[in-house]
N, C-alpha and C positions, 0 to 999 in steps of 0.2 A: 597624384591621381589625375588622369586625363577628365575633360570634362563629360564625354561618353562613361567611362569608367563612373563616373558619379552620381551621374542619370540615374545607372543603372541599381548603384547602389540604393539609390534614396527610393527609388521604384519598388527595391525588394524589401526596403522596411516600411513602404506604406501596406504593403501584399501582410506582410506578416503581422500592422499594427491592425487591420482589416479584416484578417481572416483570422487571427489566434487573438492575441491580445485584447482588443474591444472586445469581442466576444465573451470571452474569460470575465471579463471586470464588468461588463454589463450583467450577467449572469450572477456571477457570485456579491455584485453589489445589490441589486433587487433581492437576491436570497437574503443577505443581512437585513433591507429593511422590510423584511416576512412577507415578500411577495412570491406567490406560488410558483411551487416548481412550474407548472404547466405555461407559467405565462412567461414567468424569467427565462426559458430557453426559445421561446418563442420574439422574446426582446434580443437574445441574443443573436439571432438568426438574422433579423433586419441588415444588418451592416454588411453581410457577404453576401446577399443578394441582391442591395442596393448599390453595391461595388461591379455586379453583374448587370444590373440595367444598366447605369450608367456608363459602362462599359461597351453596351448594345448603342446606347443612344448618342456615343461620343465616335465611336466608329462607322456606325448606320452599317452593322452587316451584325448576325448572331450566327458565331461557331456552332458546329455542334456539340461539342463538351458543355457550352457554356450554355445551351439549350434544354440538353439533359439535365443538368444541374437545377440549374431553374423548374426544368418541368417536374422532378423527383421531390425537389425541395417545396413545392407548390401541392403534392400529391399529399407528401407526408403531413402537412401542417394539415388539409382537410381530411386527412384521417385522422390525426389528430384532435380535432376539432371534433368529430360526429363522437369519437371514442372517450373524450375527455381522457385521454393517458398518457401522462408525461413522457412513458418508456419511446413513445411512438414516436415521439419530436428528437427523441436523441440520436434514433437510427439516420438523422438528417447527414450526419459529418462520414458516414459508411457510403451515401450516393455519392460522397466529392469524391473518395478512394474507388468507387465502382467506375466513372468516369476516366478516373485515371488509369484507372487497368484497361480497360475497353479503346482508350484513345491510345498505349503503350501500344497495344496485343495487337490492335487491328494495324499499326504504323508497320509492322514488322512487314506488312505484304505490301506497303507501298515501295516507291522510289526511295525514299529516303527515311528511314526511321525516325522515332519523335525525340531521342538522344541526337539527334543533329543540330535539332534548331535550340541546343543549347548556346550556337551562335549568338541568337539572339540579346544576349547579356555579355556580350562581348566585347570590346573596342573596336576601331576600324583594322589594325594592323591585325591582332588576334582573331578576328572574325578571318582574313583573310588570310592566315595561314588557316585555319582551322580548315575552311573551304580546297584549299588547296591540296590539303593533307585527306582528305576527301576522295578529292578527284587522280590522286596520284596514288596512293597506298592503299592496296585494294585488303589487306589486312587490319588497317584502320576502318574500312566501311566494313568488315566481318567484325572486329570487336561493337562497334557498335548496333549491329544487329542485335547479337546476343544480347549486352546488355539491356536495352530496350525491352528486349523480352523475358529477361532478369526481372526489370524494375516493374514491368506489366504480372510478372507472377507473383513477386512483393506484395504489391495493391491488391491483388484479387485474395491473397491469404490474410491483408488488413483487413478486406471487408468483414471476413469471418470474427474475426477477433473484435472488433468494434460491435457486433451483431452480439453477441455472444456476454462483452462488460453490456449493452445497453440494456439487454433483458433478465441480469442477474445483479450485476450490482449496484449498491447505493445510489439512487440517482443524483444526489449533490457531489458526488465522487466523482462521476462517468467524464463530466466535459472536461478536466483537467488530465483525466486518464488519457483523454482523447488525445490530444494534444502530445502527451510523454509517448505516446505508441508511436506518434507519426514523428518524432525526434528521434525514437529508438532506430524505427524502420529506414530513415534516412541516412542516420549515421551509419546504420549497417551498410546499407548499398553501397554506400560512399568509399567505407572500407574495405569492403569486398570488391569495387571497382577498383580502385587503388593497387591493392594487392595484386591483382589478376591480369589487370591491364595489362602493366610493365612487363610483366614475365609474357604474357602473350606475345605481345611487339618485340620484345627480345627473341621470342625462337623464330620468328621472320626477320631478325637481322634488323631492327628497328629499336626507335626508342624515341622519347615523348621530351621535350620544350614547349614548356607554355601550351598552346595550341597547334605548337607546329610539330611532326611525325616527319623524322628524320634518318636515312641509311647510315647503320654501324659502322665503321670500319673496321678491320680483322682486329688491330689491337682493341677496341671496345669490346669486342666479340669474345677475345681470348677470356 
């Protein structure tokens, strides 16, 4: 494994021990020692917004995803707060999926869709075919259009579904719920990207290596 390649790895389990994991065990461990639903999810919350300032204060600029986020998550707790009701704090993990649909959906009308800068988690040689394949295969820039606005309609029928466990079911249930719907909802994509891709880029005489988008020849074609 390169040492880019590692970075990136170790980046994505601090992401996932930060935003799933802590959350979870902070949560359901104050629930064990009978501390109130109202507070324990409110304990839970501290670590993925303080991964977001810190994030503000280590870069000195704030996205707009990570603005939303903040600001929604900041709304909710002081409704929270005046309401005293637990249901209200749960709808917090439903603004992370509203932002990601909003930042997918709106990507689709820029330059470059937000399925692009999956670069980003890339190595140097892989990033650079990726880019190349980009700039060269103009049916790789249409597959990833679509998906992008795939994964942006994903998120937006999450939010429904999240909205929907947060105000009917068991509250000690919800945050682990949380979490199996955004496993579910990603594996799906993945496999639906998977499946679709290939045969796409096949009827353009194409086909996928690693990050690099390569021309058939006839006998691949045949």
């Amino acid at each position: 494994m390169t040492p880019a390649a590692a970075t990136s790895r170790r980046a994505l389990y601090r992401l996932l021990a930060i935003e799933i994991a802590g959350p979870l065990l902070i949560f359901y461990g104050l629930r064990a020692a009978g501390v109130s639903q109202w507070l324990a999810l409110l304990a839970g919350a501290v670590l993925p917004a303080g991964r977001a300032v810190h994030g503000i204060v280590k870069e000195r600029r704030v996205s707009g995803v990570t603005l939303f986020v903040l600001g929604t998550m900041s709304l909710t707790v002081a409704m929270s707060s005046v309401t005293g009701e637990a249901r209200v704090l749960l709808i917090r993990d439903a603004w992370g999926s509203a932002a990601m649909a909003l930042w997918l959906l709106l990507s689709v009308l820029w330059a470059k869709p937000a399925l692009y800068e999956a670069r980003m988690f890339m190595a140097g040689d892989r990033r650079a075919a990726w880019e190349s394949s980009w700039e060269r295969r103009p049916a790789f820039r249409r597959a990833l259009w679509v998906f992008t606005a795939v994964w942006g309609v994903a998120f937006a029928l999450d939010i429904a579904v999240r909205v929907l466990m947060a105000m009917t079911l068991p509250i000690d249930l919800v945050p682990v719920l949380d979490d199996v719907l955004l496993a579910v909802t990603l594996l799906a994509l993945v496999a639906i990207q998977r499946s679709w891709g290939p045969r796409y880029l096949r009827r353009h005489g194409l086909a996928m290596r690693g990050a690099e988008v390569y021309r058939l020849d006839a006998e691949e074609r045949a």
